[in-house]
N, C-alpha and C positions, 0 to 999 in steps of 0.2 A: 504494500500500500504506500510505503514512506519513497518508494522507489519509482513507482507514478506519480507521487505530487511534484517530485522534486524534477522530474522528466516533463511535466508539464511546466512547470515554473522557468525550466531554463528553457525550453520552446518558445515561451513568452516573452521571456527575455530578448533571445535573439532576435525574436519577429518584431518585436521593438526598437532593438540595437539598428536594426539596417533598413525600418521605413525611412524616404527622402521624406524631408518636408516639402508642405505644397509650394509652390514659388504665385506667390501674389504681388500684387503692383498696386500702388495707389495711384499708381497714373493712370488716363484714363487712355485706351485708344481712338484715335482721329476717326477710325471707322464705324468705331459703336457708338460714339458722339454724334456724328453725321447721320447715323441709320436714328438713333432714338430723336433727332432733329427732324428729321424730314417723313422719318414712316411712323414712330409709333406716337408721336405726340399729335398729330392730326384722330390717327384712331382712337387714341386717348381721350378726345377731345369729343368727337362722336360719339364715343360710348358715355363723356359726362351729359352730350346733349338728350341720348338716345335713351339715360337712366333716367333722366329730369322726365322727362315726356311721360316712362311707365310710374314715375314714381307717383307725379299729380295723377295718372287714372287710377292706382292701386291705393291711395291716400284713405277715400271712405275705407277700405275694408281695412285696411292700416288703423285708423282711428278704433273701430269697432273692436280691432283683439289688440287694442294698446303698443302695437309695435312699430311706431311713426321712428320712433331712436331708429333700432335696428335697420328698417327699411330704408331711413332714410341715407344711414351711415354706410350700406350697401350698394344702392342706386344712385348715388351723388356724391355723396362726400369723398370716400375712399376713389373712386376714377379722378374727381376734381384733385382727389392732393398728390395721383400720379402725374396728374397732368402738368398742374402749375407751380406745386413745390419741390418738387423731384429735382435734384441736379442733374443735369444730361450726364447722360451716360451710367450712372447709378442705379442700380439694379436690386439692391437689397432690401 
């Protein structure tokens, strides 16, 4: 038993000794800048218009089970703060 734990322990070990770290950048690329400029912030943009539009017809039945927050933080807000407070290129 003591000769399995200890076999799995330095398994563990090694399989941790020789993961790379991930390689991350805080810089942004020119490309993913330019793509979130030009393509997703237009769609973005549609989808705050296109949530507003369902949100006022789904409003009564929103009021009726109390979920106007919920609904509305679904349908408008959350697209509107990708859209307009988002840093380009930022993703997280």
């Amino acid at each position: 038993m003591r000769t399995k734990a200890i076999t799995i322990l330095c398994t563990a070990l090694l399989g941790l000794a020789s993961a790379a770290p991930a390689l991350g950048s805080d810089e942004r690329n020119a490309e993913v800048v330019a793509a979130d400029a030009l393509i997703l912030r237009p769609v973005l943009f549609g989808a705050t218009v296109l949530g507003s539009a369902i949100f006022v017809v789904t409003l009564p039945i929103a009021a009726i089970s109390k979920s106007v927050k919920s609904t509305a933080q679904a349908l408008v807000v959350a697209p509107a703060e990708a859209t307009f407070t988002r840093p380009l290129g930022d993703f997280d």
